[in-house]
C-alpha positions in Angstrom: -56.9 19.6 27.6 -55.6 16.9 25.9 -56.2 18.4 22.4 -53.7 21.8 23.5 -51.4 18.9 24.9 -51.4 17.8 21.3 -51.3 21.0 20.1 -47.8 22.2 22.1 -46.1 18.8 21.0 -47.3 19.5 17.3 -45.9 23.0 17.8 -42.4 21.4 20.1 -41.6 19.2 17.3 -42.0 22.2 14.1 -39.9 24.5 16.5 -37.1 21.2 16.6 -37.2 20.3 12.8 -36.8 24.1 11.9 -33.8 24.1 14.3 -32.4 20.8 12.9 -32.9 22.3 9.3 -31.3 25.9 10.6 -28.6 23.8 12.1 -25.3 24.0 9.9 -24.0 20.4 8.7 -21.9 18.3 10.8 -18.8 17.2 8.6 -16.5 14.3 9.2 -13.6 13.8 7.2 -11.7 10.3 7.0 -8.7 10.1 5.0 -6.5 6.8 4.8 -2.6 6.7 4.0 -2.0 5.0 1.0 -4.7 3.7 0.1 -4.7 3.0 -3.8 -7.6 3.9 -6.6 -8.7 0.2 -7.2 -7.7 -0.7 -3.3 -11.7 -0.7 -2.9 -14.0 -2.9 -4.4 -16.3 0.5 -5.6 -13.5 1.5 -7.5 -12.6 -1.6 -8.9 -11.0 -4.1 -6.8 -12.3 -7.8 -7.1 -10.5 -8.8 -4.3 -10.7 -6.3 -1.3 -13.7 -6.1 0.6 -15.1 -3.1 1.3 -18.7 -3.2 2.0 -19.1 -0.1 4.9 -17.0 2.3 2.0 -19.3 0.2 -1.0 -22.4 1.4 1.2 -21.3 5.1 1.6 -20.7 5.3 -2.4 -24.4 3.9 -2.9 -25.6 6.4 -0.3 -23.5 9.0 -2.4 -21.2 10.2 -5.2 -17.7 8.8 -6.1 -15.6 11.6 -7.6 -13.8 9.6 -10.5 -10.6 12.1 -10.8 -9.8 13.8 -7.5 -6.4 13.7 -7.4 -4.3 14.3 -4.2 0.2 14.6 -3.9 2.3 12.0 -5.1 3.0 11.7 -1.5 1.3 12.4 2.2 2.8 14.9 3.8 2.5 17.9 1.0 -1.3 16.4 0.5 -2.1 17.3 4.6 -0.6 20.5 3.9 -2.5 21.3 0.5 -5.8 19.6 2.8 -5.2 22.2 5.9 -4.1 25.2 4.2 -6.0 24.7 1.0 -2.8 25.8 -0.8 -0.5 24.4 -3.9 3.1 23.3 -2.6 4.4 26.7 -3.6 2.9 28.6 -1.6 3.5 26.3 1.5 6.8 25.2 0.6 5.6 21.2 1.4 6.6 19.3 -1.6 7.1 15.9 -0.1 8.4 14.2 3.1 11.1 15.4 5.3 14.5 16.9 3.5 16.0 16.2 0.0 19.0 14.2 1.9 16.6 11.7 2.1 17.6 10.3 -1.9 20.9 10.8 -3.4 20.3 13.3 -5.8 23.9 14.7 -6.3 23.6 11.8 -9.2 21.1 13.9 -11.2 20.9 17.0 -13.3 18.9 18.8 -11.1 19.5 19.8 -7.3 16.1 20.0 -5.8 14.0 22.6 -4.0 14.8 22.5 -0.2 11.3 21.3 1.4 9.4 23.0 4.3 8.8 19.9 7.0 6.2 21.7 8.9 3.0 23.7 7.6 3.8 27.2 8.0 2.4 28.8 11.2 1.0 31.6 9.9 -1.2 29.5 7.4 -4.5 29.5 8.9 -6.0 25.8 9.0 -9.5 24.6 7.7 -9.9 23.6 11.3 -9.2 27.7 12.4 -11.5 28.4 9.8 -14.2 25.9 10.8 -13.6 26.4 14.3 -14.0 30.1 14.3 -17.7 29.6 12.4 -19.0 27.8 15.9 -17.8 24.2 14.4 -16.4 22.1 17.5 -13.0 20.5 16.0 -11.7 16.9 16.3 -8.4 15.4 14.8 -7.5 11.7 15.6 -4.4 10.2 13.4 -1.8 10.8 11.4 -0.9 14.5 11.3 2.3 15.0 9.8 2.9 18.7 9.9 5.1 19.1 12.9 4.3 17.5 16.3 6.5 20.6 18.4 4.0 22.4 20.6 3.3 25.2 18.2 2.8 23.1 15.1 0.6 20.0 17.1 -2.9 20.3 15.7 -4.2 21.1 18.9 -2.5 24.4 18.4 -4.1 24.6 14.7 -7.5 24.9 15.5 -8.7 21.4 16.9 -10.3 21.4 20.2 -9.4 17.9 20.3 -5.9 16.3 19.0 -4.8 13.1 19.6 -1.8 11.9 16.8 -0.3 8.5 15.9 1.7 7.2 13.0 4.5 4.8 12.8 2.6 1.4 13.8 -0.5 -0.4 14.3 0.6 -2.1 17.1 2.5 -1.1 20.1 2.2 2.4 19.2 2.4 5.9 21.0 0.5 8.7 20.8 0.7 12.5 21.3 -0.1 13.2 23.8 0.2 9.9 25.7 -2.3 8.1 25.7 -3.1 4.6 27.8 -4.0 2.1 25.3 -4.1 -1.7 26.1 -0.8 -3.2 23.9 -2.5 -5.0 22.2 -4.4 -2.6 20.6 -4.5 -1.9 16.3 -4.5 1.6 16.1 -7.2 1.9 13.5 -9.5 0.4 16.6 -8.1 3.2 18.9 -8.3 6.1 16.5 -12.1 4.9 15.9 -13.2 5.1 19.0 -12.1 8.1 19.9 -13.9 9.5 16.6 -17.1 7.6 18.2 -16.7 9.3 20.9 -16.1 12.7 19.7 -19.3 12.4 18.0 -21.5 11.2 20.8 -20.0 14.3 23.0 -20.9 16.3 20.2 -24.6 15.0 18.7 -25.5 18.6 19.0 -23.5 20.0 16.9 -21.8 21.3 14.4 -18.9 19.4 14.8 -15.7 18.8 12.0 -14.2 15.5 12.6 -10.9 15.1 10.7 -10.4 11.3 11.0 -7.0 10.5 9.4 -5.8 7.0 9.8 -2.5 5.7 9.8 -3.5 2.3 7.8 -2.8 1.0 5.0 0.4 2.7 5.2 3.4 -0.3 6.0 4.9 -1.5 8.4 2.1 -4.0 6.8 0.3 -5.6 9.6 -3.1 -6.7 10.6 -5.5 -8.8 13.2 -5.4 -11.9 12.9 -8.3 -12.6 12.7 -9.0 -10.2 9.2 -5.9 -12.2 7.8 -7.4 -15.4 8.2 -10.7 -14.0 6.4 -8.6 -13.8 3.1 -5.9 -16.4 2.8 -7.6 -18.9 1.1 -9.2 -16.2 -1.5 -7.7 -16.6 -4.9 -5.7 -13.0 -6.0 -6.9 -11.0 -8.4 -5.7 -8.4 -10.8 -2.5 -7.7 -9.0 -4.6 -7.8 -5.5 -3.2 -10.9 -3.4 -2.3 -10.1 -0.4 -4.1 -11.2 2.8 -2.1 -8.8 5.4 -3.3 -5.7 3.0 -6.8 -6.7 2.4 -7.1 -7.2 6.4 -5.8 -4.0 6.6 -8.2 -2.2 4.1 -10.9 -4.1 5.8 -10.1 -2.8 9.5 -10.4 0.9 7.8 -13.5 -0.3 6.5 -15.0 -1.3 9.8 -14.1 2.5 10.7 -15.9 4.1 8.2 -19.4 1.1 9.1 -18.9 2.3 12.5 -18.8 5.8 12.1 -21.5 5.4 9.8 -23.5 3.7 12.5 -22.9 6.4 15.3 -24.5 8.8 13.0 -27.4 6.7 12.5 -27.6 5.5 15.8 -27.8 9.2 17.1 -29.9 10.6 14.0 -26.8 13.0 12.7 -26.9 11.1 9.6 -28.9 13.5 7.3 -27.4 16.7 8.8 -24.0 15.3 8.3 -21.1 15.6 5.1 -19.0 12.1 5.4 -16.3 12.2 3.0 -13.7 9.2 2.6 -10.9 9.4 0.3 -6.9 8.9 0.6 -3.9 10.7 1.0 -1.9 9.3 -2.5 -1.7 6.8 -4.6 -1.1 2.5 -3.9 2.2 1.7 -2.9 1.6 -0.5 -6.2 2.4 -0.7 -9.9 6.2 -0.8 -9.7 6.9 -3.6 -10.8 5.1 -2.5 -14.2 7.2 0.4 -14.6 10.4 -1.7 -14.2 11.5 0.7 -11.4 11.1 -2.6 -8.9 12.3 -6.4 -8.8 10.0 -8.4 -7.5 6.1 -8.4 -6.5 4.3 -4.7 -5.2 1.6 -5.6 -2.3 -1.0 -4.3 -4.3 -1.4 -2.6 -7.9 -3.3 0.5 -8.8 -3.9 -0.8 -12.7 -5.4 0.4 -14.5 -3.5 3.3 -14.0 -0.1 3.9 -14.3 3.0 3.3 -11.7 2.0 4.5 -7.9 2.9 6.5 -4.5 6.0 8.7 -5.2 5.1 9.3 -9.2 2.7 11.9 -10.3 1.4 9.5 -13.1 -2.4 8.6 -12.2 -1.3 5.9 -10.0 0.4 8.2 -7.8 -1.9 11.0 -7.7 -5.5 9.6 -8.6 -7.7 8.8 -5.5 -10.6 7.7 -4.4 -13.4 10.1 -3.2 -16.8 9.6 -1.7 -19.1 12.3 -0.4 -22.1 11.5 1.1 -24.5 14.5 1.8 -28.2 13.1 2.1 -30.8 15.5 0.4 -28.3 17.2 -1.6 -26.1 14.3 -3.4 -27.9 11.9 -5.2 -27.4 8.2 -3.5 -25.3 6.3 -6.2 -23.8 9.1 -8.7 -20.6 9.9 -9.9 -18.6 12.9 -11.8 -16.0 12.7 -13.9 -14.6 16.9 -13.0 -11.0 16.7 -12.2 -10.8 18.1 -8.8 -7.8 18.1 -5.8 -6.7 18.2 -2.6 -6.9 22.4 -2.4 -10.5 22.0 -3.2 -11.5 20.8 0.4 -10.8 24.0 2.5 -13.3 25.9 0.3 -15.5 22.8 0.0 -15.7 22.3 4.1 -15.7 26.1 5.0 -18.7 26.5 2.3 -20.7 23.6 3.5 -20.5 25.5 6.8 -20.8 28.9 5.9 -17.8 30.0 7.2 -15.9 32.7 6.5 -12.8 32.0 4.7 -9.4 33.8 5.6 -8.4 37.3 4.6 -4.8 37.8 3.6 -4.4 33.7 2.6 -4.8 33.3 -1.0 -6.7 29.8 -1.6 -5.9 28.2 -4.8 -8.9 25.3 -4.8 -12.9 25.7 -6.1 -15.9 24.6 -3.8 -17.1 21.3 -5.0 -20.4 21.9 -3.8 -22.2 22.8 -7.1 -20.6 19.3 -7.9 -22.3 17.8 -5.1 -25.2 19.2 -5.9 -25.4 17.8 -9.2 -22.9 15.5 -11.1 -23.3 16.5 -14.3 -22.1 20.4 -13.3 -18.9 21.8 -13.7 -16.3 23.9 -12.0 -15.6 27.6 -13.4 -11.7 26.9 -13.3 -10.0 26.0 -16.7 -7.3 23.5 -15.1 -5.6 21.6 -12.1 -2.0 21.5 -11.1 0.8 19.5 -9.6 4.6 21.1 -9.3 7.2 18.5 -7.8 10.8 19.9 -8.0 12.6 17.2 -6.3 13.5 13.7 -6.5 11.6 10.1 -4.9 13.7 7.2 -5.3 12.7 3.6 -5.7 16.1 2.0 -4.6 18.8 0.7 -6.3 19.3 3.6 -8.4 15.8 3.6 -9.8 13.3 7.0 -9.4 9.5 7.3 -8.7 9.9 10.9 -10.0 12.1 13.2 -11.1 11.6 16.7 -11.3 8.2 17.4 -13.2 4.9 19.6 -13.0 1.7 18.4 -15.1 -1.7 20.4 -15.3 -4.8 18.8 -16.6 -7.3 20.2 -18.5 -10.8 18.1 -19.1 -9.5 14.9 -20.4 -5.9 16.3 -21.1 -3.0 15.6 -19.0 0.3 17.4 -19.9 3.6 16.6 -17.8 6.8 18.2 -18.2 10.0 16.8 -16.8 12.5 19.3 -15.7 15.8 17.9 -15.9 15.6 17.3 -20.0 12.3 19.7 -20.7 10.5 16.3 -22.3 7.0 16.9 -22.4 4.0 14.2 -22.4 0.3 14.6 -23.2 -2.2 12.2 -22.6 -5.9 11.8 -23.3 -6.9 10.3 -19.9 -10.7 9.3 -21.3 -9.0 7.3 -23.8 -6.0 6.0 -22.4 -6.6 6.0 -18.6 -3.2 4.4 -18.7 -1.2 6.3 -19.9 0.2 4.6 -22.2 0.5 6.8 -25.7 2.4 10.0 -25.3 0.5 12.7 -28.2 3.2 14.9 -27.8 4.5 14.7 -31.1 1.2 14.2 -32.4 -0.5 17.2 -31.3 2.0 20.3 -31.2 -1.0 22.5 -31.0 -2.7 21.5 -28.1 1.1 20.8 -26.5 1.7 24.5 -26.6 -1.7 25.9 -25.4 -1.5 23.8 -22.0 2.0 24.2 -21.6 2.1 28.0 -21.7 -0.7 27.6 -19.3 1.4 25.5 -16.5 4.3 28.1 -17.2 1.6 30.7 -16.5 0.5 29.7 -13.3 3.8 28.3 -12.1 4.7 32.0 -12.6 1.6 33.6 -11.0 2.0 31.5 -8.2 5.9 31.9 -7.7 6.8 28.4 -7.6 10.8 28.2 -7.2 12.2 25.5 -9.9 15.1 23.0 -9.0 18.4 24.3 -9.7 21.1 23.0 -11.9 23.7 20.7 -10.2 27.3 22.0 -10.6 28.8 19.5 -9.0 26.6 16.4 -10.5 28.4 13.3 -9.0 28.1 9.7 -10.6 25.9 7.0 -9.5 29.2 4.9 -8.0 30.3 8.3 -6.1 29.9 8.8 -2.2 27.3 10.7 -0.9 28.6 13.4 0.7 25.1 14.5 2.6 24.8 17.8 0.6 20.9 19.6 0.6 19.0 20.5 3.4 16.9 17.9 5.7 17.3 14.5 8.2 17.2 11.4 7.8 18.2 8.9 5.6 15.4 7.2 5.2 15.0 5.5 1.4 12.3 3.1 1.8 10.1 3.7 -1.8 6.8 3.8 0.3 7.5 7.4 1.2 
């Protein structure tokens, strides 16, 4: 008797780890806002502390060049649709009345506010494969009742930007006032998780921090304001922030190990754009940044390196190897194919998707992608106040360790060699005429394939010292130079 007891449980537990290995991968995605390069200590930062994120990149691979928008909303809608801005219209955030363009050669291209409704979302895609869907956080593709995520394929949607404290959600949600959002967002990642150990589930985990207003608990602040700055990191409200998304990403780490979902489970952690940092080096700003992105160039709102470069961790036990890295230029349309790959699911007929799987990557860092290039097309204009710009018009494709830019308004071209000059500091332009040619007849081929519309000339170009007489689509006259 007791040896066919034996026998059935022997049996019981085969049956269970053949199910568990049949069982597709759970993915969770957390993405912060603004979170710099170097604003973690595994990509460089010697004075954040980041040890859950640290842990994760041992357990894993760090993509070295993934590269997202200079900005957050066109990133969410490259991320959802897995689409370049063209073909979603989403170059930036809200309208180009936003910056006083009628100054400049160049009127821009009117920007789409809201991801298209008849783009179908990774979380359609995901959903429709048998994933249950989860998206707590910053959303930024229109809120209205059609465009809320919980009409874009999550099962569960709960959105909140605008403040870490004393902040609304939609829909309402009780909270305690007291709250800091990245606490409330967390637990109701937690939560989604425990509800749904058994899987599959895609957790979309998009936090509103480090993005300003800049504040943070108390109690993080007091952690680091006797720490001595380093390396253009010094600021004791911003590292308390990092660290509260940090304690997201240990805690969702632990729910995973605590219910045993770890090793069936793709965590990746990366950002939506560059540091609101490295201003101050491009003499577009007076006065300090709250943090810097160096070494790469400027930040959030330009589309050199420190506007664009981010950082990237996958963890996927048994398939990435625990403390690797690539150096394969990747970005933000990647992701759809990556997640709906991972999960088998079937991608969407009629929706052209302009991104790669990164799972051979994952698979094995030294591999590579079949694609020749990555793009970036940004026909408008991101001030930096007081008459200084971010960006003007320009669209750059890299290939390998080339980077190309071309700025619209005069036609000036840039190369650099980003293995050797990360900084971006020696334009080869002149220098190599040959290569200059090559990858620009590339860009213009694709920005042609792809239809993207180029900014217009300005007929009426009005000086610097003239009114603004609200010309250009959009709302809001917002001019802040961290959006």
């Amino acid at each position: 008797m007791k040896i066919a007891t034996i026998l059935s449980a022997f049996v019981l537990a085969l049956s269970l780890s053949a199910d568990a290995a049949d069982r597709a991968p759970n993915i969770v995605f957390i993405l912060a806002d603004d979170l710099g390069y170097t604003d973690v200590a595994c990509f460089g930062s010697k004075y954040y502390e980041t040890p859950n994120i640290d842990k994760l990149a041992q357990q894993g691979m760090k993509m070295t060049r993934h590269h997202h928008c200079q900005n957050c909303q066109p990133t969410r809608a490259a991320l959802m649709s897995g689409q370049y801005g063209p073909r979603t219209g989403v170059y930036t955030v809200g309208g180009i009345g936003r910056f006083e363009w009628e100054s400049r050669p160049l009127r821009p291209v009117d920007n789409v506010t809201e991801l298209p409704l008849e783009k179908v979302t990774i979380a359609q895609t995901m959903k429709k494969a048998g994933y249950a869907t989860g998206m707590f956080g910053k959303w930024h593709l229109g809120e209205d009742e059609k465009h809320h995520p919980a009409a874009r394929g999550f099962d569960e949607a709960i959105v909140s930007m605008g403040k870490h404290f004393g902040f609304k959600t939609q829909p309402k949600v009780e909270h305690p006032k007291e709250e800091y959002l990245a606490d409330f967002l967390t637990d109701k990642a937690v939560d989604f998780i425990q509800r749904h150990k058994d899987g599959p589930f895609f957790l979309y985990l998009p936090h509103f921090g480090v993005h300003s207003p800049h504040e943070a608990k108390e109690d993080l602040i007091a952690k680091f304001k006797d720490k001595a700055p380093v390396g253009g990191h010094h600021s004791p409200v911003y590292a308390a922030m990092i660290a509260s998304v940090d304690e997201s990403v240990g805690r969702v780490m632990k729910v995973l190990d605590e219910l045993k979902l770890a090793d069936n489970t793709v965590l990746v952690f990366s950002s939506d754009n560059g540091g609101v940092g490295g201003y101050a080096r491009e003499g577009i700003k007076k006065g300090g940044d709250i943090t810097d992105n160096a070494p790469l160039r400027s930040g959030k709102g330009s589309l050199y390196e420190g506007g664009t470069r981010v950082p990237f961790i996958v963890r996927w036990p048994g398939v990435t190897k625990p403390g690797t890295s690539s150096d394969v230029p990747t970005v933000h349309v990647d992701l759809y194919q990556t997640f709906a790959d991972i999960g088998k699911a079937a991608l969407p007929e009629g929706q052209p998707l302009d991104g790669e799987s990164l799972v051979p990557v994952f698979r094995d860092a030294t591999a590579g992608l079949k694609r020749e290039a990555i793009y970036q097309h940004f026909p408008g204009y991101l001030g930096a106040g007081e008459g200084t710009w971010r960006t003007t018009p320009v669209g750059l494709i890299e290939v390998g360790d080339w980077k190309l830019m071309e700025f619209f308004e005069d036609g000036r071209l840039e190369l650099y060699n980003l293995k050797d000059d990360i900084g971006e500091q020696k334009n080869l332009a002149m220098e190599m005429p040959g290569r200059v040619k090559e990858m620009h007849a590339k860009m213009i081929a694709w920005r042609e394939g792809i239809k993207a519309p180029m900014p217009a000339k300005n007929e009426e170009q009005k000086t610097a010292s003239e009114p603004k007489k609200g010309k250009g689509k959009g709302k809001g006259k917002a001019k802040k130079a961290d959006e």
